[in-house]
C-alpha positions in Angstrom: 176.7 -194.1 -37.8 176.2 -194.3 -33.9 178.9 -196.1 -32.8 177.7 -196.7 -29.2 174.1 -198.4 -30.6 176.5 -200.5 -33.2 178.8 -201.8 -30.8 175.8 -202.6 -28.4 173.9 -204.2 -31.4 177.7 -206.5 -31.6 177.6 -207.2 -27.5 174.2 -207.9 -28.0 174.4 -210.6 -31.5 177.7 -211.7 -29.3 176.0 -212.9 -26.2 173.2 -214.4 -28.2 176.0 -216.4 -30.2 177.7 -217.4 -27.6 174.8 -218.6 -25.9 173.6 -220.9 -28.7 176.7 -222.3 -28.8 177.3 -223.5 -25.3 174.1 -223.5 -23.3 172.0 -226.7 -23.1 168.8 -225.1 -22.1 165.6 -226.7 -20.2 162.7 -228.2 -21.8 163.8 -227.2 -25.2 164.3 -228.8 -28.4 167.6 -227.3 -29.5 166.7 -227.8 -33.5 164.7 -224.3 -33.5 168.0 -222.3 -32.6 168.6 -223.3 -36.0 165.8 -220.3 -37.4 165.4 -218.2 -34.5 166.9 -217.0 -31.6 167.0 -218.0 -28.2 164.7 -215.1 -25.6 168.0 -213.5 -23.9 166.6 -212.0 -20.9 168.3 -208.7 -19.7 166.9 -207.1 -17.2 164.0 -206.8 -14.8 161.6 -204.4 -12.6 158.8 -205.5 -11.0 156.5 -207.4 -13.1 158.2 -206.0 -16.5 161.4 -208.2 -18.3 163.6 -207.1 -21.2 165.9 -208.9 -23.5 168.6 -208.0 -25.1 167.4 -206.8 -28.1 165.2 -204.5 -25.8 161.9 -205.7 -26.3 160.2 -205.5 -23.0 157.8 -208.5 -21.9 155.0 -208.1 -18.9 155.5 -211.5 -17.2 152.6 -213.4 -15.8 154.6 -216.0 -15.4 157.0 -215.2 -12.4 159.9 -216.0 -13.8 159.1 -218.6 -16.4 158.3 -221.4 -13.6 156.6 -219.8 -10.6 159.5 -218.1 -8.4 159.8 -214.5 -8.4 156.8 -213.7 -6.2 157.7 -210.6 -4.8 159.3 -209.1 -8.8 162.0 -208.8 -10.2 164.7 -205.4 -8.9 164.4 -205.9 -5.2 167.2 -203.9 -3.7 166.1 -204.8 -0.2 166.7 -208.6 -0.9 169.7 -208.4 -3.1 171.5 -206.0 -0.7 170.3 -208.4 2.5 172.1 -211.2 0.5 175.5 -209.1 -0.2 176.0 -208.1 3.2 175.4 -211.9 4.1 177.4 -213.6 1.6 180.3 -211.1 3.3 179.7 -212.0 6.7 179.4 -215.7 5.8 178.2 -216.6 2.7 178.2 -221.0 3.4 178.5 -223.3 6.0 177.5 -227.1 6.1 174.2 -228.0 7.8 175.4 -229.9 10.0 176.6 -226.5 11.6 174.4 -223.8 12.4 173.9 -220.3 11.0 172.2 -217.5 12.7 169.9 -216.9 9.2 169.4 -220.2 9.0 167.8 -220.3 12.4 166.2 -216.9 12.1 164.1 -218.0 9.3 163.2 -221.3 10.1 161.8 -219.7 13.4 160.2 -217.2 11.3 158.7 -219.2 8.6 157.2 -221.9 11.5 155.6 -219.1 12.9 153.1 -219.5 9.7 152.8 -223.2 10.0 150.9 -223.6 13.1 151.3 -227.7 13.7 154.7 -227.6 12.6 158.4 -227.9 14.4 161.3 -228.6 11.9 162.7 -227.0 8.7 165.6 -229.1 6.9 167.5 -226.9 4.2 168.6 -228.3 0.7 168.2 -226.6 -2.8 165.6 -227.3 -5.3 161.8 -228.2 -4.8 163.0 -232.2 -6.3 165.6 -232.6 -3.3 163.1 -231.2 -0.9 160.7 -233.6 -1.7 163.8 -236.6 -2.3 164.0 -235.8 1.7 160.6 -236.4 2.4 160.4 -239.8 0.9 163.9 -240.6 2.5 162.1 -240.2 6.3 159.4 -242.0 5.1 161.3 -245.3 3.9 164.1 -244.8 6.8 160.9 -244.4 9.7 159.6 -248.0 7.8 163.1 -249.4 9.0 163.6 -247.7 12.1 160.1 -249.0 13.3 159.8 -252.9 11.5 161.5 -254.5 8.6 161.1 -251.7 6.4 157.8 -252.8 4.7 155.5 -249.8 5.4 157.6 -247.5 2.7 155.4 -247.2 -0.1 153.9 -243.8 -1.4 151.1 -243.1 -3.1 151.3 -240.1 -5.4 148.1 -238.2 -7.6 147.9 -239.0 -10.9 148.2 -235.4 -12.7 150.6 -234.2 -9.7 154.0 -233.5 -10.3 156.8 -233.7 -7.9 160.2 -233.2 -9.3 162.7 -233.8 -12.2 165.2 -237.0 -10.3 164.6 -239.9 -10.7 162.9 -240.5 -7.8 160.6 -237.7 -8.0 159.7 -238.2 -11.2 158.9 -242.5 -9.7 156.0 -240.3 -8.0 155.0 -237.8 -11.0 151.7 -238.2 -12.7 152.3 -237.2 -16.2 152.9 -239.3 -18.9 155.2 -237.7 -21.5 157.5 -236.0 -17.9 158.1 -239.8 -16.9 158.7 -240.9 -20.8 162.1 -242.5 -21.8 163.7 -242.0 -18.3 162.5 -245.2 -16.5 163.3 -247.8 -15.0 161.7 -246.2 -11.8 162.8 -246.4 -8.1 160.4 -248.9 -7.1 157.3 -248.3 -4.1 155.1 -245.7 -5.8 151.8 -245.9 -7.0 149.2 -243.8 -8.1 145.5 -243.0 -7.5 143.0 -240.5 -9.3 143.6 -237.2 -10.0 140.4 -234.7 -8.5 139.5 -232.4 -11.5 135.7 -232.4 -11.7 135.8 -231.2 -15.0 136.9 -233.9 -16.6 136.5 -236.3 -13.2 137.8 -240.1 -13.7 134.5 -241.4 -12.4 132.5 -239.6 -14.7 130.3 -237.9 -12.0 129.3 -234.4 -11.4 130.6 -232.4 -8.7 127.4 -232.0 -6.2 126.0 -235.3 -6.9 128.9 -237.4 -6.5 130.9 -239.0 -2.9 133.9 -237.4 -3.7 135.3 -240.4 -5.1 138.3 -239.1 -6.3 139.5 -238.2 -2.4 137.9 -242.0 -1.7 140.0 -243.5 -4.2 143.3 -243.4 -1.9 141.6 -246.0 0.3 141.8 -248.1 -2.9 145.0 -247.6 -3.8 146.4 -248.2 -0.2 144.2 -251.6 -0.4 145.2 -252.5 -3.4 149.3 -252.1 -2.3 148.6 -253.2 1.2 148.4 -251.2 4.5 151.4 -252.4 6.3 153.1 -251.7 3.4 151.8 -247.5 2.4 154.2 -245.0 4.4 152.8 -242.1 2.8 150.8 -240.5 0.6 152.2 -237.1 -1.6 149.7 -234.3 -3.1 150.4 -230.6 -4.1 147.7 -228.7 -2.3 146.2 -227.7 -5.6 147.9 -229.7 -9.1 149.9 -227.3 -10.4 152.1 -228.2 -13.5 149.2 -231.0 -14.0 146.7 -228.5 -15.2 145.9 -226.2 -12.3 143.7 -228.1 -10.4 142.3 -227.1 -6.7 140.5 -230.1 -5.4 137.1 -229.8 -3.8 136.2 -228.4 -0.7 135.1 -231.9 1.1 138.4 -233.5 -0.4 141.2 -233.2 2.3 139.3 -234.5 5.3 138.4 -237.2 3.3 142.2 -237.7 2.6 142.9 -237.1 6.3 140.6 -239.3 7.8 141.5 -242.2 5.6 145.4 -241.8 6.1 144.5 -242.0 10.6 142.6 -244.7 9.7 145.9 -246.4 7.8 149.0 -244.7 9.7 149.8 -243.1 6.3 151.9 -239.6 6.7 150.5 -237.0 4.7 153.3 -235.0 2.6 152.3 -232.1 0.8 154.1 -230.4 -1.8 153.9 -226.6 -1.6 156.7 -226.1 -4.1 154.5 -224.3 -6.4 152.0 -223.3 -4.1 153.6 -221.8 -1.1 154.4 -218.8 0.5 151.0 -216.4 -0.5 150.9 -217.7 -4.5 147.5 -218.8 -3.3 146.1 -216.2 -1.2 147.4 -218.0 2.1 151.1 -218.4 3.4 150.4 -222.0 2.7 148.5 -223.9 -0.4 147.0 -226.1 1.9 145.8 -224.1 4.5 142.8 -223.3 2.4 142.0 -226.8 3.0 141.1 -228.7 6.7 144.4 -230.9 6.4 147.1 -231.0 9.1 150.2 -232.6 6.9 152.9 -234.3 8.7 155.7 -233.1 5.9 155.2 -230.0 3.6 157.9 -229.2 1.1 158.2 -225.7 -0.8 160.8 -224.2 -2.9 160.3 -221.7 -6.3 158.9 -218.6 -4.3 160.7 -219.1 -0.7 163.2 -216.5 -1.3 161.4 -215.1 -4.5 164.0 -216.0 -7.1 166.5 -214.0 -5.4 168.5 -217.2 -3.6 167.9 -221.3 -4.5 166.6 -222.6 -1.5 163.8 -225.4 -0.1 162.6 -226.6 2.5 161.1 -230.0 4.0 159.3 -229.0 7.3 157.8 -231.4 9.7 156.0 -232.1 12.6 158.1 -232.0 16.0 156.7 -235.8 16.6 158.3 -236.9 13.3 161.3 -235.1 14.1 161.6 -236.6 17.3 161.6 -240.2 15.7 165.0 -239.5 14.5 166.4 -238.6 18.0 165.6 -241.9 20.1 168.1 -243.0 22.2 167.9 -246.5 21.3 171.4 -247.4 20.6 171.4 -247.4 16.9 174.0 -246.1 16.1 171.7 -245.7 12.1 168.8 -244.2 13.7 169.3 -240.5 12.7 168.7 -238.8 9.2 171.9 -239.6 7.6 171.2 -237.2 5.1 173.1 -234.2 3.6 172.6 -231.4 1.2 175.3 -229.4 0.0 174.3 -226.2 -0.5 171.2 -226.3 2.3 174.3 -225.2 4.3 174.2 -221.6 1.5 173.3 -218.5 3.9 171.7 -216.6 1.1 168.7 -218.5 1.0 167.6 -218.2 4.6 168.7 -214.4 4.2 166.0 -213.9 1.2 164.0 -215.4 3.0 163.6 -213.3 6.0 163.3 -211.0 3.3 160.5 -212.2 1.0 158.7 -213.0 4.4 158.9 -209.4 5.5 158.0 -207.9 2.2 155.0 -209.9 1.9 153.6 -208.7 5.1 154.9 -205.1 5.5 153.4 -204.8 2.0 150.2 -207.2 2.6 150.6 -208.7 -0.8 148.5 -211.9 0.8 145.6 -209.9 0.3 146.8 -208.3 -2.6 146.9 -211.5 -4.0 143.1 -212.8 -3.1 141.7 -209.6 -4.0 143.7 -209.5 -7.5 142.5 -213.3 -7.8 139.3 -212.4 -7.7 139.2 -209.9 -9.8 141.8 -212.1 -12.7 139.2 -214.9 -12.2 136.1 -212.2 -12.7 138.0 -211.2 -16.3 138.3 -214.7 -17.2 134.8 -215.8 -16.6 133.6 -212.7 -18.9 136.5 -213.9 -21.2 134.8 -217.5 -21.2 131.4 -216.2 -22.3 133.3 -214.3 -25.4 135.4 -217.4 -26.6 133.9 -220.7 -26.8 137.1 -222.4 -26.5 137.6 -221.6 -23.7 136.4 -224.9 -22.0 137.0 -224.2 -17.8 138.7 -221.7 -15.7 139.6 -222.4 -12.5 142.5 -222.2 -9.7 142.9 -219.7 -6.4 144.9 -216.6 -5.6 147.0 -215.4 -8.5 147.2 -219.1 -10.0 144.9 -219.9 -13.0 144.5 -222.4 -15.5 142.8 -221.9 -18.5 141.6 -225.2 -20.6 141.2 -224.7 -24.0 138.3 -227.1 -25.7 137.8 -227.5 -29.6 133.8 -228.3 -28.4 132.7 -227.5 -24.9 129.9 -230.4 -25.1 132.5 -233.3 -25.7 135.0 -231.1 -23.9 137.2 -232.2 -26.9 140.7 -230.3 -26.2 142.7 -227.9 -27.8 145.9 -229.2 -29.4 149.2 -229.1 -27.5 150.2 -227.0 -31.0 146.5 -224.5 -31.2 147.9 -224.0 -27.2 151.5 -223.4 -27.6 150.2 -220.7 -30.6 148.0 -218.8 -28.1 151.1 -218.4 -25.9 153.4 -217.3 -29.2 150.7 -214.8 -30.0 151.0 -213.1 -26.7 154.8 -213.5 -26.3 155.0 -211.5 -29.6 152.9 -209.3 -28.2 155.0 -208.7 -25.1 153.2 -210.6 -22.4 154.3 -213.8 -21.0 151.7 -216.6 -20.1 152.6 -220.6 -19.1 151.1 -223.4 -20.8 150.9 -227.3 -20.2 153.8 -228.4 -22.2 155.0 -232.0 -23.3 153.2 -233.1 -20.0 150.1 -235.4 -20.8 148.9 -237.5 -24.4 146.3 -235.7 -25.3 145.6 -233.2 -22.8 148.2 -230.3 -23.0 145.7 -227.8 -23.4 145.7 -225.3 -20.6 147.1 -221.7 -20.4 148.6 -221.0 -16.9 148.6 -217.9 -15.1 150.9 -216.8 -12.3 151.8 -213.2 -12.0 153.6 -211.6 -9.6 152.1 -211.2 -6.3 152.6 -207.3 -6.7 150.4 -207.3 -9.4 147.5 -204.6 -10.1 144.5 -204.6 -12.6 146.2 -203.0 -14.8 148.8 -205.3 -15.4 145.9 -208.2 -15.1 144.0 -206.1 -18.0 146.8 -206.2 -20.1 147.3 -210.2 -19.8 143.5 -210.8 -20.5 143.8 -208.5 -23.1 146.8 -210.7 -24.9 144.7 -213.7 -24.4 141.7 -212.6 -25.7 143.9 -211.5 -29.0 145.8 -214.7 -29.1 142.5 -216.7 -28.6 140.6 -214.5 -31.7 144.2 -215.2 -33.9 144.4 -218.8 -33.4 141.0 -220.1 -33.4 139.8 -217.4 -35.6 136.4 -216.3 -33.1 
């Protein structure tokens, strides 16, 4: 017998154990540990994860949720962060830190328009910040009506209770009301199944229009802001139309509404820009990003705003209130801004921003062929290395796929050692799309490999 493999085999069964014993794990109904075991993952390189069984996994996922941009085993980072949690690994924000100023110089140097970076440490507080200026700038300048926010339906913005008061989906919000009050909604902007039932190219955009209607229908002394992700993410992968953010802009001059956008997903090069929105002609007032900041290697976000909203909170009025009284304990952690610096420099030294739109293209090129092959396959769209892939039991009624027929194409290639995303316990009835978002290092080969898996797991499921 080979003693070192059996007492591996042990450490291995051990950790497994112990982890179904003690862990409380996200998004997961806990019953199925009761058959099966819990993925234990190991060990990474580049785009390639193993668990500790050692089955090894190509993951098109980045990390399960969108963060490891740059892949997984980057000395460079992990040894920038050592030598900086030596020299000082935390202080509070209200002090400064020379990493903490060194990035947030660096990263406004890609956000022309821009002036201020406030540290915290997960996409939710980042965006808890934004809405906190918002409803303290309604009291600093009148009785505190004009707080409201508007929020997409579809969008997603966080997992507190206040983000989720601003999340569009359904079966995310179910069971955890009541709400923080001063949200409300208006349409989501996917033409292919567009809430107005118009066609894109002979319709007014009214899904961009509708935000005039939901800031009448709440009043426009009363609307502080309005929140989007740059393209819907979680909600189905959704870039909106071309003509879509002027319209948004125009209408929030024409109201005095700030315009917040949510980069969490979509920031730092995921899209083939440094910046979601910079695809689009918008000029926010507050952007927000997390997930792939520092890549996975430190938790870190960021709510960055213009230098004239920053200056609001610096009046010398003589209220003694009128500065953000806000705090975030571990915005003051030094290995954050430290990976950052990092992932910024990687990104550029290795150009993965192009890699990415040229690797885009090419994934979306696949997927189109892939479409003509599988008639399930009811629309593919996204930008960059982030894709959504609806599944449709009849492309003329655009019937969808079942939350369960989508959750087996995923099994199939996860057993087949890829990774791809789905929509999950999200939406009623429309938990039906496949999500792609490799590494930004990623080749055609690796691409081949996840179309590949998919086309299996589409033939195995729906039997085409």
């Amino acid at each position: 017998m080979n003693t070192m493999l059996s007492a591996t085999t042990a450490a291995n069964d051990d950790i497994i154990a112990t982890d179904k014993a003690t862990v409380w794990h996200h998004l997961t109904q806990h019953q199925q540990w009761e058959e099966k075991d819990p993925i234990v993952i190991s060990k990474g390189v580049g785009m390639r994860v193993t668990d500790v069984k050692g089955k090894s996994y190509l993951d098109a996922t980045s990390g399960g949720v969108w963060c490891v941009n740059l892949g997984f085993g980057r000395e460079r980072i992990a040894d920038a962060v050592r030598q900086q949690l030596i020299d000082l690994c935390y202080f509070a924000g209200s002090y400064a830190t020379e990493p903490g100023a060194e990035f947030a110089q660096k990263l406004l140097s890609k956000m022309p328009g821009l002036g201020r970076v406030y540290f915290s440490s997960s996409g939710s507080e980042a965006n808890e910040k934004g809405y906190k200026m918002v409803r303290q700038l309604a009291h600093m300048n009148g009785d505190g009506t004009k707080h409201k926010i508007i929020y997409r339906d579809r969008d997603y913005h966080g997992t507190t209770i206040g983000a989720l008061s601003s999340t569009g989906h359904e079966q995310r919000v179910a069971q955890y009301g009541p709400f923080a009050p001063g949200f409300s909604s208006f349409s989501h902007c996917l033409c292919y199944r567009c809430p107005f039932g118009k066609t894109y190219g002979s319709c007014n955009i009214e899904c961009a229009r509708d935000l005039e209607t939901a800031i009448l229908r709440e009043g426009p002394d009363s609307v502080g802001a309005v929140v989007l992700e740059p393209i819907t993410a979680g909600g189905g992968v959704i870039p909106p139309p071309p003509e879509y953010f002027p319209i948004i802009q125009e209408i929030c001059q024409r109201y005095g509404v700030l315009i917040h956008i949510d980069e969490v997903v979509c920031g730092l090069g995921r899209t083939g820009e440094w910046f979601g929105y910079q695809h689009y002609d918008v000029k926010p007032d507050i952007v927000t990003m997390a997930k792939g900041v520092a890549s996975g290697y430190a938790a870190i976000s960021c709510t960055v705003t213009t230098e004239a909203l920053f200056n609001e909170f610096k009046r010398a009025d003589g209220n003694p209130l009128n500065y953000f009284r806000d705090i975030s304990t571990f915005g003051g952690c030094t290995s954050g801004p430290v990976a950052g610096i990092e992932t910024l420099a990687i990104l550029e030294e290795e150009n993965l921003i192009q890699n990415t739109r040229d690797m885009g293209d090419y994934l979306m090129d696949q997927l189109y062929a892939l479409q003509e092959k599988h008639a399930v396959i009811g629309d593919v769209r996204g930008k960059g290395l982030f894709v959504g892939i609806e599944l449709v039991t009849d492309r003329a009624t655009k019937t969808p796929a079942s939350e369960a027929q989508t959750g087996q194409v995923a099994g199939h290639c996860l057993e087949h050692g890829v990774m791809i995303g789905r929509t999950n316990r999200s939406f009623s009835d429309l938990n039906n799309t496949l999500y792609l978002s490799p590494a930004l290092i990623t080749t055609k080969t690796e691409l081949d490999e996840i179309v590949s898996a998919i086309d299996a797991g589409l033939s195995a499921v729906f039997k085409q």
